[in-house]
Biotite code that builds the C-alpha atoms (Angstrom):
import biotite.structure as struc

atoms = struc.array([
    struc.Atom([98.487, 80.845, 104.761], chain_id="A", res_id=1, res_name="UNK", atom_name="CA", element="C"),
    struc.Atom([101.092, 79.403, 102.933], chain_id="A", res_id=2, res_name="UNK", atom_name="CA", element="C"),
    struc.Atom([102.636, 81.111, 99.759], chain_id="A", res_id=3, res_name="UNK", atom_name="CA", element="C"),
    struc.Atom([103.296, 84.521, 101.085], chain_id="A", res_id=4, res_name="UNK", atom_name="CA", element="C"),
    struc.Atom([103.036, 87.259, 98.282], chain_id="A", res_id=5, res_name="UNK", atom_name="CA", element="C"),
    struc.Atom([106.927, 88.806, 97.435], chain_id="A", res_id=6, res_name="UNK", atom_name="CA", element="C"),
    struc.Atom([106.736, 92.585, 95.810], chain_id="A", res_id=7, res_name="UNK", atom_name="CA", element="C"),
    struc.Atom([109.952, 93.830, 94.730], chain_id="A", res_id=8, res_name="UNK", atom_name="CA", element="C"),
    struc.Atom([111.333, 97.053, 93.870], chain_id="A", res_id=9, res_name="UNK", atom_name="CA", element="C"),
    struc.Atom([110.628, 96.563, 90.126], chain_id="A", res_id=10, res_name="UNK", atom_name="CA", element="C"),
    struc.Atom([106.999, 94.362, 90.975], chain_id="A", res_id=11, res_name="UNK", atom_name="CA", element="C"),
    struc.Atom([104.838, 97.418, 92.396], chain_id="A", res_id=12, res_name="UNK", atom_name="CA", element="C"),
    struc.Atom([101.620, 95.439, 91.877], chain_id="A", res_id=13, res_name="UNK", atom_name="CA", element="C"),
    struc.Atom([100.970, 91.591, 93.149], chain_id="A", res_id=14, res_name="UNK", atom_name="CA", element="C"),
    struc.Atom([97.474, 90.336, 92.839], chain_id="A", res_id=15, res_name="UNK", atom_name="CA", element="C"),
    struc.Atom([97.077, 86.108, 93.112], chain_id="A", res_id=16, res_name="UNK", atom_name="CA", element="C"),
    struc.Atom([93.588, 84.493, 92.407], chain_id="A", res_id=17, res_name="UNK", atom_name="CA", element="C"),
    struc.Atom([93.736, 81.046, 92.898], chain_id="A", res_id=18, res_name="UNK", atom_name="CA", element="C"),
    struc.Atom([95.499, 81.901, 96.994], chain_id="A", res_id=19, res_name="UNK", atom_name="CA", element="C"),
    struc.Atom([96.839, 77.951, 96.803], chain_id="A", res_id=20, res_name="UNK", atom_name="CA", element="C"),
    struc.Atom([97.024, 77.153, 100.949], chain_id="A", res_id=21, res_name="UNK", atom_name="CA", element="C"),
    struc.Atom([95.089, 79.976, 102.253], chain_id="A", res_id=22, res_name="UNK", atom_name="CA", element="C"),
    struc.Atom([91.903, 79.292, 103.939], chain_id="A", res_id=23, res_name="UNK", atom_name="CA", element="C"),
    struc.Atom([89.347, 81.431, 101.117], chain_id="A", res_id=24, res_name="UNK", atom_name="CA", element="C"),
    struc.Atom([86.301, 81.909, 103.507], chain_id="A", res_id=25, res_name="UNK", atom_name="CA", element="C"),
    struc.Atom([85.537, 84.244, 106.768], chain_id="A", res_id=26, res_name="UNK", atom_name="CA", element="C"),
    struc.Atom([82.693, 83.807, 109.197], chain_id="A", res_id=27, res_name="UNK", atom_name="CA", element="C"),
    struc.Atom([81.116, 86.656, 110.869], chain_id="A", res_id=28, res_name="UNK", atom_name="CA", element="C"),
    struc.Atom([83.692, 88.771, 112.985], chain_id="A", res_id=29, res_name="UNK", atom_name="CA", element="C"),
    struc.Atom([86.571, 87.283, 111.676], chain_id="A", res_id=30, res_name="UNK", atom_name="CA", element="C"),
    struc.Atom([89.514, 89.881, 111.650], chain_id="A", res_id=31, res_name="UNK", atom_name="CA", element="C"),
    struc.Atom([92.113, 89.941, 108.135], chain_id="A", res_id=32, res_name="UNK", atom_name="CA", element="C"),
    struc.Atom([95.367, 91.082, 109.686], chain_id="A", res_id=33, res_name="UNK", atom_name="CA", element="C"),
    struc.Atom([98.685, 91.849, 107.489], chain_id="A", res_id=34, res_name="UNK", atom_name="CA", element="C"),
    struc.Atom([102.111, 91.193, 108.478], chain_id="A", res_id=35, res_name="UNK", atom_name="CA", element="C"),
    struc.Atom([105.071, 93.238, 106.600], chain_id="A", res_id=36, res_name="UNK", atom_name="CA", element="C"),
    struc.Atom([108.417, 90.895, 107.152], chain_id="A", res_id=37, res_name="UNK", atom_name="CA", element="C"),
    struc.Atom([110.268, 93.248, 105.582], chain_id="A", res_id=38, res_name="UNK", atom_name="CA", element="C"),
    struc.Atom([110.544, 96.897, 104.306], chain_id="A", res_id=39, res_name="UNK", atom_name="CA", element="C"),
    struc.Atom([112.988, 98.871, 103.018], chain_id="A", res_id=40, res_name="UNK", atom_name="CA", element="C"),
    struc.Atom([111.563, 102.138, 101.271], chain_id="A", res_id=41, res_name="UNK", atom_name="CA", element="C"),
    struc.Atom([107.706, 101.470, 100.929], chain_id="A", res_id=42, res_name="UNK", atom_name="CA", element="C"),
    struc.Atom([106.097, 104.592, 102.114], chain_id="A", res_id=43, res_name="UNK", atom_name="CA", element="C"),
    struc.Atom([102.144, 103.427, 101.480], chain_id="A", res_id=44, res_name="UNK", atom_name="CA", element="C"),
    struc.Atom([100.287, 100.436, 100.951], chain_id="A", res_id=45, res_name="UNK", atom_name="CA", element="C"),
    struc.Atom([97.472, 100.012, 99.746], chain_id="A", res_id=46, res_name="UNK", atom_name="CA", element="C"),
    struc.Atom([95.355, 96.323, 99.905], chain_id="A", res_id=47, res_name="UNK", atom_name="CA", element="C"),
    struc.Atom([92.223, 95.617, 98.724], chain_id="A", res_id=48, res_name="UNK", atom_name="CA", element="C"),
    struc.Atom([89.787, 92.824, 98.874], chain_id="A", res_id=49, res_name="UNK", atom_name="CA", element="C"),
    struc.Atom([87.180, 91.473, 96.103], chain_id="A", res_id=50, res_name="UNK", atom_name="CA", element="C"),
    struc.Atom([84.685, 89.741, 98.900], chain_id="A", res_id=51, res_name="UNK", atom_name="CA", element="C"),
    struc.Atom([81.909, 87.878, 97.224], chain_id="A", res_id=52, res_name="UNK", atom_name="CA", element="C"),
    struc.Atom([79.058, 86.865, 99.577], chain_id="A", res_id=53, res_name="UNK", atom_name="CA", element="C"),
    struc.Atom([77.694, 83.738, 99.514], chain_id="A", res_id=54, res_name="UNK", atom_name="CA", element="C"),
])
């Protein structure tokens, strides 16, 4: 998707709910996967999802 998510030093939280040009839904076996670009002194990460089924 489009609008990738930016957490700075001073940010240590980013949460978006509206996800403008990601695709929002997931079929049956479909795999989330997460890129890091860039790093510099993150030592854990921590994601999670809200999934609502429909």
């Amino acid at each position: 998707g489009g609008n990738e998510p930016e957490i700075t030093a001073g940010n240590q939280k980013y949460q978006d709910t509206t996800l403008t040009g990601w695709t929002k839904s997931l079929t049956k076996g479909q795999i989330i996967a997460f890129n890091v670009d860039s790093v510099t002194s993150i030592q854990r990460c921590t994601v999670t999802l809200k999934v609502d089924k429909t």
